[in-house]
C-alpha positions in Angstrom: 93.6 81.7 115.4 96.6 84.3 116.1 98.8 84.0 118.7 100.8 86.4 119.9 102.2 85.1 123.4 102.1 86.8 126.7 101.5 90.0 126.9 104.6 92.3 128.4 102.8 94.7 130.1 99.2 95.3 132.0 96.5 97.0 130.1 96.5 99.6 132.7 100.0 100.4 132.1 99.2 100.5 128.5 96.7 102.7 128.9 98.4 105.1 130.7 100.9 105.5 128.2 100.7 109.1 126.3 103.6 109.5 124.6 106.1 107.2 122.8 110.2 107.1 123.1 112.3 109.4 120.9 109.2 109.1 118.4 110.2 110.4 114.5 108.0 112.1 112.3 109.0 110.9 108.9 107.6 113.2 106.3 107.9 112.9 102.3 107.4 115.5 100.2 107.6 117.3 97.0 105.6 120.3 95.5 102.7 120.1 97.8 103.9 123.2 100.2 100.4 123.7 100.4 99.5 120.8 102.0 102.6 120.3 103.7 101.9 123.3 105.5 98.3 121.8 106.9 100.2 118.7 108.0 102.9 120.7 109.9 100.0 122.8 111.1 99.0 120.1 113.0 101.8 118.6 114.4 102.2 121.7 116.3 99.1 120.9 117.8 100.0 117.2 118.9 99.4 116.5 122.3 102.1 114.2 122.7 105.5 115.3 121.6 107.2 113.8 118.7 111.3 113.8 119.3 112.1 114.8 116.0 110.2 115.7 112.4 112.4 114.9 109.2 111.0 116.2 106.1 112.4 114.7 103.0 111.9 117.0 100.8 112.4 115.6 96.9 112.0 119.0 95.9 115.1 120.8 97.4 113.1 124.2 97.6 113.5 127.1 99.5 110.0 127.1 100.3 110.2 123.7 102.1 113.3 124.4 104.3 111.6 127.9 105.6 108.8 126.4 106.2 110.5 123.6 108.7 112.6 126.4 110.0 109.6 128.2 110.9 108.3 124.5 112.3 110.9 124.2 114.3 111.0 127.8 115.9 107.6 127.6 116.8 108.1 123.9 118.4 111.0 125.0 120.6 109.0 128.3 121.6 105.9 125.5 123.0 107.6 122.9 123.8 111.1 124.1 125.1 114.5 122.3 124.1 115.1 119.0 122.8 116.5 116.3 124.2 120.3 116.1 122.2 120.5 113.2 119.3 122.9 110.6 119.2 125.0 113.8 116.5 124.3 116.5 119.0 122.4 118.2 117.3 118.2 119.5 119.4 116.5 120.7 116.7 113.2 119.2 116.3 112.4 119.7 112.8 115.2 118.2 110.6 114.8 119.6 106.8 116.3 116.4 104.5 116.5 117.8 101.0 117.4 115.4 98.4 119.0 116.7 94.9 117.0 114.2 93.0 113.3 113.1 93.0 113.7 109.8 94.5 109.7 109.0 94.9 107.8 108.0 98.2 109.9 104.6 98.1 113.4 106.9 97.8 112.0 109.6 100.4 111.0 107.4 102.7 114.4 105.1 102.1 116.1 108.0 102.8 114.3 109.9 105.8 114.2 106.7 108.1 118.2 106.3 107.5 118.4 110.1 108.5 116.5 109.5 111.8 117.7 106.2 112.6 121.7 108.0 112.5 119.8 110.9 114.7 119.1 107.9 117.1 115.1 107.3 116.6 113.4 104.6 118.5 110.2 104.5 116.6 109.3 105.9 113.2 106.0 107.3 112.2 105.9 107.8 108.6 103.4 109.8 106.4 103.2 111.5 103.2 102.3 115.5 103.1 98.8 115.0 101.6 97.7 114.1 105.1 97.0 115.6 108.6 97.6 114.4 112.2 94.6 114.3 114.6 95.6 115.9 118.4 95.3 112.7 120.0 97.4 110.5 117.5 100.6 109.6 119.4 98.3 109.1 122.6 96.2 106.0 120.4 99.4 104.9 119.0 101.4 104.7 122.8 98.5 102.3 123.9 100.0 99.7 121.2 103.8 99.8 121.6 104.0 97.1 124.3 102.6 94.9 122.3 103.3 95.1 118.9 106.6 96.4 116.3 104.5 97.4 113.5 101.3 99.8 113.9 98.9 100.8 111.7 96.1 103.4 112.5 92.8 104.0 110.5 92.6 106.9 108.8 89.4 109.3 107.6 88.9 110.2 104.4 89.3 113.8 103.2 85.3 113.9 103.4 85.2 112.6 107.2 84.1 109.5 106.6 85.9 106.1 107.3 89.3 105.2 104.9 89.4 101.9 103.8 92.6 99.8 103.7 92.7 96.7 102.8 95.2 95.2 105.1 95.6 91.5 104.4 98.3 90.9 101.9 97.8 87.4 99.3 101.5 86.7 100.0 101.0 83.6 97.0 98.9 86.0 94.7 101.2 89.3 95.7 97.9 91.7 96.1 96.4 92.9 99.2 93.1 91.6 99.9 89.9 93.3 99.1 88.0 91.0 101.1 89.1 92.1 104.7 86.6 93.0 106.9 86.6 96.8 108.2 85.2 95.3 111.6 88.2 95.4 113.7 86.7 93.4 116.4 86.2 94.2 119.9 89.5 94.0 120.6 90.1 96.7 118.6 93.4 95.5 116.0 93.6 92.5 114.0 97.4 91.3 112.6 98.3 92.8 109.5 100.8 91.3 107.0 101.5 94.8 105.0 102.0 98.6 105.4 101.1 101.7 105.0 103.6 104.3 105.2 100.6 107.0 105.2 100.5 106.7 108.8 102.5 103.4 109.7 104.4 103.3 112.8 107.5 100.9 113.0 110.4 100.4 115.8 114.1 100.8 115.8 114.5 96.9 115.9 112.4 96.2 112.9 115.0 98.7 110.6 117.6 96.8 112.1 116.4 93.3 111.5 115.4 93.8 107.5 116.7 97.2 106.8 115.6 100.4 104.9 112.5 100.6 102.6 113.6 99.6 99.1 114.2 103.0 96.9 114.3 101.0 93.7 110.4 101.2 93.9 110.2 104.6 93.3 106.9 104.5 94.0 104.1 102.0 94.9 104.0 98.7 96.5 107.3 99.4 98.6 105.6 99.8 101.8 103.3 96.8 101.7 106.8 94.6 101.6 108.4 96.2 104.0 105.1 95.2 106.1 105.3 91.9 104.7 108.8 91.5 105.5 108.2 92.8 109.1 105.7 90.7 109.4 108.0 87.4 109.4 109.8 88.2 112.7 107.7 90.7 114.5 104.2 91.2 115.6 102.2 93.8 113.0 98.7 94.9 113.6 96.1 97.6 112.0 94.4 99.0 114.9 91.0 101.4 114.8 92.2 104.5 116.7 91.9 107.1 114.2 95.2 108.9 113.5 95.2 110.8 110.5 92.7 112.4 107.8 93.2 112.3 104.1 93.5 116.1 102.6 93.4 115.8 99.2 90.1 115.1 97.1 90.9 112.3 95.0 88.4 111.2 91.6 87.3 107.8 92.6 84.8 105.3 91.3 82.6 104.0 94.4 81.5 100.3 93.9 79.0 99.6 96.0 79.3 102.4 98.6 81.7 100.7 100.0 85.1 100.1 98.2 86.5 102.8 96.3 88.6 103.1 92.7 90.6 106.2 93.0 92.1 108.0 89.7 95.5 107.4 89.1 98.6 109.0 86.8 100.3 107.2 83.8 103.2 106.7 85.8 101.9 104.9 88.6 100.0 102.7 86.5 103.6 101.8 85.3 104.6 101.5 88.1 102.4 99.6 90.0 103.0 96.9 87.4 106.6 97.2 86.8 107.3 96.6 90.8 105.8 93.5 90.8 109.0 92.4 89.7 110.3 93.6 92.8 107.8 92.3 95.0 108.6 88.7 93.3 112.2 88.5 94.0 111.1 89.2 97.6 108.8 86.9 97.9 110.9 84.4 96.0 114.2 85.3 99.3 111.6 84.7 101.3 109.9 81.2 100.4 106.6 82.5 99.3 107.1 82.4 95.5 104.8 80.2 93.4 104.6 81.2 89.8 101.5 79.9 88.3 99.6 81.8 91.7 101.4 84.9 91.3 101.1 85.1 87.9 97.2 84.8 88.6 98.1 88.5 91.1 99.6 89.5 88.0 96.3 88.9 85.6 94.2 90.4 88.9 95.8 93.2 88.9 96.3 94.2 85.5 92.4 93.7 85.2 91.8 95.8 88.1 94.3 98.6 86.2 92.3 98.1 82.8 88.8 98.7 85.4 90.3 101.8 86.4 91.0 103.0 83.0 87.1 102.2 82.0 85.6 103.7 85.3 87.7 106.9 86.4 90.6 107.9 84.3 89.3 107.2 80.8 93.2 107.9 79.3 93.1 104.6 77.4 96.0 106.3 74.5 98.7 106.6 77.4 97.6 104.4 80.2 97.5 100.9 78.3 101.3 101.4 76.7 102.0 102.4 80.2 101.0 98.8 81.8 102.5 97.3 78.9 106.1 99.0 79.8 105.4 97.8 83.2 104.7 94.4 82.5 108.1 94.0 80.5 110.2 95.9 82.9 108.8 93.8 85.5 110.1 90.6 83.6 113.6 92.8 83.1 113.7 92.7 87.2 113.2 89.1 87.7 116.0 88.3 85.4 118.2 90.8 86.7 120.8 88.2 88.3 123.0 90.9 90.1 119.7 91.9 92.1 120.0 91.6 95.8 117.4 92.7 98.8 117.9 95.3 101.4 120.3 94.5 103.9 119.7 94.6 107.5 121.2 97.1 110.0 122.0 95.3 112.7 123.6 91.7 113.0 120.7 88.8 113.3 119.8 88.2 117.1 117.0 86.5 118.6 114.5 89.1 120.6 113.3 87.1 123.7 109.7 87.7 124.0 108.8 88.7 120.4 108.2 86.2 117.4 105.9 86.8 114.4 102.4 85.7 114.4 101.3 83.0 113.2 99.8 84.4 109.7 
């Protein structure tokens, strides 16, 4: 059972909701113009109105920055002026170049600090390999009395349903494959992880445990920073579609209805080297058993090896890359100086919001 107290506002009032307060677009991206240009496509044709748009762009290219320009000319010309942010400044497309690639992790690090100084209440955060439907902000307004973390369902780049598995194995460290797709008539279950391909967060959950960690480069950075939402605020997956998938991704389909999608050297790497990460979080956090999450560790590497087998076939360069992962991983865990993000804002108690219970 999940509790999640009383409720601060009438459904009605929920319902009528069609925008959200000084909403942020958080975009990462780098060399994928392209697709970035699809995505910014279709926030033009929102029907609610996003406050601002950073795009982090890892890149630094010209390209990029004329393309937000253009974003933002044509936003002002529909839309009219801005409200000012809490710099002055009322453009709504806000071009974040970075002079090094610093990953999704990095990007999106770096382009929620950029709107939270611009004075953002709530973050929307998505990569530029996606697209917005119309009605997006409308679905997600329903769910912002009630919950500090959101995550909307997605489609696939072929239409059909995206599957996420939202339950995070806090002892094991993996998400769960076993969560039901049935949302329930309710329409949301709680969530204990993130997406940041279409997660919403508020302003209070950046103050309370900070900035997404850039040390993970990539992978895994945004299912803790779910997980470590999740301990003081209430988190849900919800069904309202949001976003579709753009980019046709190899996959392996097991059983029509899970999907192993092709991967690159370096995320394999990754993806093992940050559970080192994800340890020492789990570890500030109380959740740490060894023997358990070293059974994650076995789960996952066999799940890495699977993918090898079934999709990518690049056995030469993908197995050193695991190993390399595995070790660094070990390298983080003894890394005595290593500290987690800080919070933004001192520690206060929110009346009216605890986390559920889990």
């Amino acid at each position: 059972m999940h509790s999640f107290g009383k409720q601060p506002q009438t459904s009605v009032a929920i319902a009528r909701r069609s925008n959200i307060d000084r909403l942020s677009i958080v975009i990462v991206t780098y060399k994928r113009q392209g697709l970035l240009r699809d995505l910014l496509d279709s926030i033009a044709s929102l029907a609610g109105k996003p406050w601002r748009i950073v795009v982090v762009d890892n890149e630094d290219s010209s390209d990029t920055a004329r393309m937000v320009d253009e974003l933002d000319s044509r936003l002002e010309a529909a839309w009219g002026p801005s409200d000012p942010d809490d710099r002055g400044g009322t453009r709504r497309a806000v071009y974040f170049p970075q002079a090094d690639n610093l990953g999704g992790a990095g990007g999106f690090s770096a382009g929620i600090r950029c709107a939270y100084g611009l004075g953002a209440r709530w973050f929307w955060l998505m990569d530029d390999d996606v697209t917005c439907e119309p009605d997006a902000i409308g679905k997600l307004a329903r769910w912002t009395g009630r919950f500090d973390v959101i995550q909307g369902s997605r489609l696939d780049f072929d239409g059909g349903a995206f599957y996420w598995m939202y339950r995070f194995i806090t002892p094991l460290g993996i998400p769960s494959p076993f969560a039901t797709s049935d949302l329930g008539p309710a329409g949301y279950r709680p969530t204990n992880q993130l997406c940041f391909e279409g997660g919403l967060v508020s302003r209070r959950v950046v103050d309370a445990i900070g900035l997404p960690d850039p040390r993970y480069f990539i992978y895994g950075d945004d299912a803790v920073y779910g997980y470590l939402a999740s301990k003081h605020f209430r988190t849900a997956v919800v069904a309202d579609v949001i976003l579709r998938r753009a980019r046709a991704i190899s996959s392996w389909d097991i059983a029509g209805k899970r999907q192993l999608n092709s991967t690159s050297d370096a995320t394999r790497y990754y993806i093992m080297r940050n559970r080192g990460y994800t340890a020492r979080y789990l570890r500030c956090n109380g959740d740490y058993h060894r023997v358990l999450y070293g059974i994650g560790t076995a789960a996952t590497l066999s799940k890495e090896l699977i993918r090898l087998v079934m999709v990518d076939r690049s056995f030469a360069t993908g197995i050193p890359a695991l190993i390399r992962g595995m070790r660094d991983a070990r390298k983080v865990y003894r890394d005595r100086s290593w500290k987690p993000m800080p919070p933004l804002a001192p520690k206060r108690r929110t009346a009216g919001h605890v986390a559920p219970v889990l």
